[in-house]
C-alpha positions as YAML, in Angstrom:
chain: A
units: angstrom
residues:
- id: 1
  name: UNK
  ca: [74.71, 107.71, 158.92]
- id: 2
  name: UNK
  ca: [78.05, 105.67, 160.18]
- id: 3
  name: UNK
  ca: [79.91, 107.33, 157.13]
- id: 4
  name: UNK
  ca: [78.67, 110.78, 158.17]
- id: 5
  name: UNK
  ca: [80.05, 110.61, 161.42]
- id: 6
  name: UNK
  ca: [77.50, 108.60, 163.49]
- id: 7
  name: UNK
  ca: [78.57, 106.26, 166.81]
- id: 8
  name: UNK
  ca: [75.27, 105.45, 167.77]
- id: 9
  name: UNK
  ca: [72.57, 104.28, 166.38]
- id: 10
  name: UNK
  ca: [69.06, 103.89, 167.94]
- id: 11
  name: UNK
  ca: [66.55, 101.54, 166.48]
- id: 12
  name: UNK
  ca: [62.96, 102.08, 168.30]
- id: 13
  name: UNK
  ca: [60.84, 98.65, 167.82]
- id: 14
  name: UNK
  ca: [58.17, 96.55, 168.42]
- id: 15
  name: UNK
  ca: [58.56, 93.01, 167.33]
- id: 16
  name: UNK
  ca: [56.05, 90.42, 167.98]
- id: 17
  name: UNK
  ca: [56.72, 87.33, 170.20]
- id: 18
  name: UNK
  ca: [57.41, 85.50, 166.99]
- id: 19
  name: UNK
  ca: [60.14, 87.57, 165.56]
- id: 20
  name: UNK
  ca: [61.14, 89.23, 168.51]
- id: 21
  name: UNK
  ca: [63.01, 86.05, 169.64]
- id: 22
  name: UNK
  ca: [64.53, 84.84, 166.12]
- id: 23
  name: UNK
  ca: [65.76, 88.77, 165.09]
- id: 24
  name: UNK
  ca: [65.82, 91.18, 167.18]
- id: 25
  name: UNK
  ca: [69.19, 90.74, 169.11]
- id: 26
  name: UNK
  ca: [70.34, 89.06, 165.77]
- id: 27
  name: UNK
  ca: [69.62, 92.23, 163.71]
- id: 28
  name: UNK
  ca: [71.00, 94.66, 166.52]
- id: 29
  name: UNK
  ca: [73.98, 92.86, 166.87]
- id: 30
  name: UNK
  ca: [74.36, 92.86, 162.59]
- id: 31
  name: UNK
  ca: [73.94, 96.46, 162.04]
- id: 32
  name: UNK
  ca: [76.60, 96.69, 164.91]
- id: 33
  name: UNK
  ca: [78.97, 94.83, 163.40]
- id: 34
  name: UNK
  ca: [78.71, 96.00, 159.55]
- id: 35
  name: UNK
  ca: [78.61, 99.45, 160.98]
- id: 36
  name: UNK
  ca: [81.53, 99.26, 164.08]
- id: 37
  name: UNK
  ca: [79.74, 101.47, 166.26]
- id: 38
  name: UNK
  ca: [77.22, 100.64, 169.12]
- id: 39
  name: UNK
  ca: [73.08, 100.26, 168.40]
- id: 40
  name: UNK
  ca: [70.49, 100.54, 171.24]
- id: 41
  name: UNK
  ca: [66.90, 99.16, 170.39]
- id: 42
  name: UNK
  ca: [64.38, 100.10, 172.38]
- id: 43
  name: UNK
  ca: [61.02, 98.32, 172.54]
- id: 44
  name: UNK
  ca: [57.56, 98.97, 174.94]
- id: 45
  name: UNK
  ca: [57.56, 97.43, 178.40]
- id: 46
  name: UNK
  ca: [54.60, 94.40, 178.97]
- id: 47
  name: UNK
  ca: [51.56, 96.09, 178.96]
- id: 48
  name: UNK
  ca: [48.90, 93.32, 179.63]
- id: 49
  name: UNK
  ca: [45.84, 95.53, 178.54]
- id: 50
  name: UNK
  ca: [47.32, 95.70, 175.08]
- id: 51
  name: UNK
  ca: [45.92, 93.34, 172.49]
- id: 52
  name: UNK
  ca: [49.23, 93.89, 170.58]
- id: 53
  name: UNK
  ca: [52.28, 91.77, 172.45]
- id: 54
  name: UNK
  ca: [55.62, 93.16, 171.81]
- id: 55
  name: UNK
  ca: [58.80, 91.09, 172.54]
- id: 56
  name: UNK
  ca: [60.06, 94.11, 174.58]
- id: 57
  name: UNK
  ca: [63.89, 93.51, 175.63]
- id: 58
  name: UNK
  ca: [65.29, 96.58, 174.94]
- id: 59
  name: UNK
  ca: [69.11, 96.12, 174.59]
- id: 60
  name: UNK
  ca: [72.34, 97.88, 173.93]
- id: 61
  name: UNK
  ca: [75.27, 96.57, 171.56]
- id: 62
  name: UNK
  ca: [78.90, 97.62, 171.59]
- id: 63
  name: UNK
  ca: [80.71, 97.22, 167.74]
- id: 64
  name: UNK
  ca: [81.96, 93.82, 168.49]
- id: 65
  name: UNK
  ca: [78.31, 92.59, 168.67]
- id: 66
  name: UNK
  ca: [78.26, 92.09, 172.66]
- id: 67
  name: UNK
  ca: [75.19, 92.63, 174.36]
- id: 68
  name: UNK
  ca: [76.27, 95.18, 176.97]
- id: 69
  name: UNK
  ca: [72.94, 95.95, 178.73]
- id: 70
  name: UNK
  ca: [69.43, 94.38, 178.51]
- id: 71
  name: UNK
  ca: [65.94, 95.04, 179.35]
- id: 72
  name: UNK
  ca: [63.60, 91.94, 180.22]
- id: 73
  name: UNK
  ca: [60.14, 92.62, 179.58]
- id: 74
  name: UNK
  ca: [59.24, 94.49, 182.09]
- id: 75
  name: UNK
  ca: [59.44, 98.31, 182.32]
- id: 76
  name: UNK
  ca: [63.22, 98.89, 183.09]
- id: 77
  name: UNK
  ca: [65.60, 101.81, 182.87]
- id: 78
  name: UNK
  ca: [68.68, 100.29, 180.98]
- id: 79
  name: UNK
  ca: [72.19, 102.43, 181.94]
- id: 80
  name: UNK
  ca: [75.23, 101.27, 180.85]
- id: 81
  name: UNK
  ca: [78.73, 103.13, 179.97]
- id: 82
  name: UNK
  ca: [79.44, 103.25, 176.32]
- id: 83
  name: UNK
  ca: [82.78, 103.76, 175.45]
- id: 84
  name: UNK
  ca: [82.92, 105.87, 172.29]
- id: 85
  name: UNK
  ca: [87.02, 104.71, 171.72]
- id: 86
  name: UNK
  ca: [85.96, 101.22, 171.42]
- id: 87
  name: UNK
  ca: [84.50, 102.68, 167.78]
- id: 88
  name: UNK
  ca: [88.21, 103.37, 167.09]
- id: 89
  name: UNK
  ca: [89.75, 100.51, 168.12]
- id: 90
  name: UNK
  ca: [87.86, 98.06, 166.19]
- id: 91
  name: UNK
  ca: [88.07, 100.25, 162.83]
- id: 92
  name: UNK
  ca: [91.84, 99.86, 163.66]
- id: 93
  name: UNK
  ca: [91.92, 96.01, 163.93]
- id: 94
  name: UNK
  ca: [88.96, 95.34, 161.22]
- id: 95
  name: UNK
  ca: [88.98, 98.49, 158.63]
- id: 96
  name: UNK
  ca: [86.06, 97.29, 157.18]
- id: 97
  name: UNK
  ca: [84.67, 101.17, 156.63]
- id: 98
  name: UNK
  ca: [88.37, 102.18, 155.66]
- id: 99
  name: UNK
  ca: [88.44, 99.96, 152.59]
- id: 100
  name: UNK
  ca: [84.87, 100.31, 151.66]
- id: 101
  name: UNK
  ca: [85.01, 101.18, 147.87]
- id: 102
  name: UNK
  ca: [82.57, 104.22, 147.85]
- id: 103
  name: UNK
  ca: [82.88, 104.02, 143.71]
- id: 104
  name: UNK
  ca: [81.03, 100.29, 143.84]
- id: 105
  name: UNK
  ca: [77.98, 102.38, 146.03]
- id: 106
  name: UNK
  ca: [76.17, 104.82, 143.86]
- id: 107
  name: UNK
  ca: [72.65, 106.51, 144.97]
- id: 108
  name: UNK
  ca: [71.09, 107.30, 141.45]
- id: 109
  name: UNK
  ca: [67.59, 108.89, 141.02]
...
């Protein structure tokens, strides 16, 4: 999706109070990075009645892996100013997607 034009990514999830804690920012913050544009994940509030416990802690990343808004894990409306040129920027200092060698990356069916 990045090489098609994309600067955002959303990731809707639910990981369990095991994961949630060891990978959820960590993944966020790696598809950031490998990607150089922002992810949001976005995860259910506490909901005591449920017998399924999500982590919650919705969060938003910029392409330099920095956590620029976060939910706890209560219900919360996360706003925070994303700043498409940042996307732009970083290609220019780390051109990562610039000098990816698209002949190495072949979808065959």
């Amino acid at each position: 999706m990045t090489l098609k034009g994309a600067e955002i990514l959303i990731f809707p999830g639910e990981f369990n109070l095991t994961t949630g804690p060891l990978h959820w920012k960590l993944l966020l913050q790696a598809k950031a990075v490998d990607n150089q544009i922002f992810t949001i994940g976005v995860s259910t509030s506490l909901n005591k009645n449920q017998s399924y416990q999500a982590y919650r802690h919705s969060l938003i990343v910029n392409p330099l892996e920095k956590i620029i808004a976060e939910a706890n894990s209560e219900e919360e409306l996360l706003i925070a100013e994303i700043d498409l040129n940042e996307i732009s920027i970083v290609r220019k200092k780390l051109p990562i997607i610039k000098n990816k060698r698209n002949n190495l990356y072949q979808l065959k069916y």
